[in-house]
C-alpha positions in Angstrom: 266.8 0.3 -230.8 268.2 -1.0 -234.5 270.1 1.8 -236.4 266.8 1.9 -239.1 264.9 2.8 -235.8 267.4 5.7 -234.6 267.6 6.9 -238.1 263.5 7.3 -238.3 263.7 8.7 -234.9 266.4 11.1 -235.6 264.3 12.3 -239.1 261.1 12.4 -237.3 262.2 14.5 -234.1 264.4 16.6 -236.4 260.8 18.1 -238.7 258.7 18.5 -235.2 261.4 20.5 -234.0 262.2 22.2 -237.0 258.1 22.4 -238.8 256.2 22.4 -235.6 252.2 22.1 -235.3 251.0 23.4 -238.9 248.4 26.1 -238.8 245.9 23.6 -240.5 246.2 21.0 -237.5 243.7 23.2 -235.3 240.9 22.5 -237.7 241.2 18.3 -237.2 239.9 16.0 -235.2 241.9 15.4 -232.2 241.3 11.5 -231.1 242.8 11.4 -235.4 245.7 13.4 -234.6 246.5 11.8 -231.5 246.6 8.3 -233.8 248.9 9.9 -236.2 251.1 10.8 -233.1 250.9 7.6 -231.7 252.0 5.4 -234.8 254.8 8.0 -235.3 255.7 7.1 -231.5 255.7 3.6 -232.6 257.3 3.9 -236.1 260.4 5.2 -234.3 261.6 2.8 -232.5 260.6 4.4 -228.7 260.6 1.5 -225.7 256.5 1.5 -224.7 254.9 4.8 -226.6 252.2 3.2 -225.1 253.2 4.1 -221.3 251.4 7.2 -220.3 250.8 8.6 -216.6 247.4 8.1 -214.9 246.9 11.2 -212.4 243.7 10.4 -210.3 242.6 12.2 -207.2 241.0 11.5 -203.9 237.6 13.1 -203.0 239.9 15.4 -200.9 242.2 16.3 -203.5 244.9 14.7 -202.8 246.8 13.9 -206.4 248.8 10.8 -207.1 250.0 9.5 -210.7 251.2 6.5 -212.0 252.4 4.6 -215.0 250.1 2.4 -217.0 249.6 1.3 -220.8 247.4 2.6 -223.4 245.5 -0.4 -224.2 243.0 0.9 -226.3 241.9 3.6 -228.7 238.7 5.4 -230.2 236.4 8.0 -230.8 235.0 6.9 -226.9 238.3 7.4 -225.6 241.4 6.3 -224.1 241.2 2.6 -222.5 243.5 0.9 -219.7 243.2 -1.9 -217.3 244.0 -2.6 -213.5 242.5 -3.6 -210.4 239.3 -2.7 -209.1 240.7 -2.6 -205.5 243.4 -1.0 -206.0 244.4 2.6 -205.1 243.9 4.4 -207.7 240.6 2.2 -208.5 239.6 3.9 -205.3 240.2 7.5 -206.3 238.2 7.0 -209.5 235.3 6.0 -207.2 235.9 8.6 -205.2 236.4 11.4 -208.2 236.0 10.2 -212.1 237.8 12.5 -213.2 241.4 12.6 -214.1 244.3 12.7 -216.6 246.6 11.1 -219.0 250.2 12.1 -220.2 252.0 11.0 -222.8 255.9 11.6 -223.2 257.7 10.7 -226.0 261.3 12.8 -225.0 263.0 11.8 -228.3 260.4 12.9 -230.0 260.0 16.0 -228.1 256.2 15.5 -228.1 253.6 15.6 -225.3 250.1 14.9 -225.2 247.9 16.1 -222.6 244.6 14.7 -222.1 241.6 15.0 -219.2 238.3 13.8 -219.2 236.0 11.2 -217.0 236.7 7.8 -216.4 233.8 5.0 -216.2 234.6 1.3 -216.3 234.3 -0.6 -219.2 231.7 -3.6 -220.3 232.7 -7.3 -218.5 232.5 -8.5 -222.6 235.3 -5.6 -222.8 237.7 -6.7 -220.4 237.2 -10.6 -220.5 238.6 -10.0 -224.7 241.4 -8.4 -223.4 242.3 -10.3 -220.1 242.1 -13.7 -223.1 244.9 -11.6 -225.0 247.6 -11.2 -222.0 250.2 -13.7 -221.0 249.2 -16.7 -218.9 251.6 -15.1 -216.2 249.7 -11.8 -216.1 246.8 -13.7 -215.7 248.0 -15.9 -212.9 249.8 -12.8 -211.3 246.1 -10.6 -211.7 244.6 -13.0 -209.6 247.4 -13.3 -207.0 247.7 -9.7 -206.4 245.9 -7.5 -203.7 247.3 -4.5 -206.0 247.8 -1.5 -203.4 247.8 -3.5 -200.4 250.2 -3.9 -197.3 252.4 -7.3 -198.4 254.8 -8.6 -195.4 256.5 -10.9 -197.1 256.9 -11.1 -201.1 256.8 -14.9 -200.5 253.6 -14.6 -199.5 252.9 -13.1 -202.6 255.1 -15.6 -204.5 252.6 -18.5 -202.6 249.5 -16.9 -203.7 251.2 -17.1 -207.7 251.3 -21.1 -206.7 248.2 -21.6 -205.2 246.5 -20.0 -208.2 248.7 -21.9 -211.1 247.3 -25.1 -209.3 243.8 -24.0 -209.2 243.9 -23.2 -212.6 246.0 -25.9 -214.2 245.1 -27.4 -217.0 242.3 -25.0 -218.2 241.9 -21.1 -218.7 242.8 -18.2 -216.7 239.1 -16.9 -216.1 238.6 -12.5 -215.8 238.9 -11.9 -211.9 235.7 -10.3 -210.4 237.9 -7.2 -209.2 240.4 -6.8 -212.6 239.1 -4.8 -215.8 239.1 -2.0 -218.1 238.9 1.9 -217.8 237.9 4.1 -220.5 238.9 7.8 -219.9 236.4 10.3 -222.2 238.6 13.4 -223.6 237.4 16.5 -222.8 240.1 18.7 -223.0 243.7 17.2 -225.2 246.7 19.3 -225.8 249.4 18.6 -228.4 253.1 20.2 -227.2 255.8 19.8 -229.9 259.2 21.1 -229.0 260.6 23.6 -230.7 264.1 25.4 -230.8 265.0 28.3 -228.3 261.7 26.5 -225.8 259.5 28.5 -228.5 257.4 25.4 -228.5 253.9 24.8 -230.0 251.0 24.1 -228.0 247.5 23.4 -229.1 244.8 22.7 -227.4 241.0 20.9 -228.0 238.7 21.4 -225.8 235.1 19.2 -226.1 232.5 21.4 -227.1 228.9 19.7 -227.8 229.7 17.1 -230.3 232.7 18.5 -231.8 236.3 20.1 -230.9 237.0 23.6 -230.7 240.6 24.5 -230.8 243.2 27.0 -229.7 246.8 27.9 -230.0 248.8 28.6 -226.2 252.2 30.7 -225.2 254.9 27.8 -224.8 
């Protein structure tokens, strides 16, 4: 991080702490304050704001989370991408519904966010999958994401075989790799504040707007 980036950091994190959530927050729309909160993430410097945790759950209830990137952004909701195979691809079939966190520590700023998850259109996901690195590509393809491996060099054979299928031409969308779109219902804002006095507000969805409400820290 440059010393510009500290500095903003530094100025930033010092008026949450120090002003909070104002009062006139509760009464805007919270996919618009989230996007304020994001590019402030961004603005400062912060190694991937985009990183957020992806707790899905089996149709037994058993919770796992991971890491994964915010890829995408609008009033439909919160977009990321991964295999269709994979484990937590599975829990989404299972149980759609799940939740996102956002941490930004420096910033001392969380977002809380649950909704459903449905996949996005092929159209979706083949613009995207164009936009990543020819590696990520390749390595979509050559991963069994959430499978037993035996031996990484089988893994690092599959990365061959598919550079030589596809040489000389594009990287097509795999069949089993694409987009998720998670639909807010419910999206807290937590700003720290000093003595662990900190400001929570929540939105929860309620017809086709937002009703909001202030929580204990």
């Amino acid at each position: 991080m440059s010393f510009r980036s500290w500095f903003r950091t530094l100025i930033t994190f010092g008026r949450g702490v120090t002003l909070g959530i104002a009062e006139a927050t509760a009464g805007r729309d919270p996919i618009d304050l989230f996007g304020e909160w994001f590019d402030a993430a961004r603005r400062s410097g912060i190694i991937h704001p985009e990183a957020m945790t992806l707790a899905t759950s089996s149709n037994e209830g058993r919770p796992s989370a991971r890491m994964v990137l915010l890829k995408g952004l609008d009033q439909r909701g919160f977009v990321f991408f991964g295999n269709h195979e994979s484990r937590k691809a599975q829990e989404l079939a299972e149980n759609p519904r799940a939740a996102l966190l956002f941490h930004w520590a420096v910033l001392e700023r969380q977002v809380r966010i649950e909704g459903t998850v449905t996949t996005i259109t092929t159209a979706e996901s083949e613009a995207y999958f164009k936009t990543r690195p020819r590696g990520a590509q390749i390595g979509a393809w050559a991963s069994k994401q959430s499978s037993e491996l035996e031996d990484r060099r089988v893994l690092e054979q599959r990365v061959k075989d598919f550079q030589e299928k596809f040489a000389g031409g594009e990287v097509p969308l795999p069949p089993f790799w694409g987009g998720y779109r998670l639909q807010p219902e419910r999206i807290e804002f937590w700003q720290g504040r000093a003595d662990r006095l900190h400001d929570r507000l929540v939105f929860e969805k309620e017809g086709d707007g937002w009703v909001s409400r202030r929580l204990y820290p």
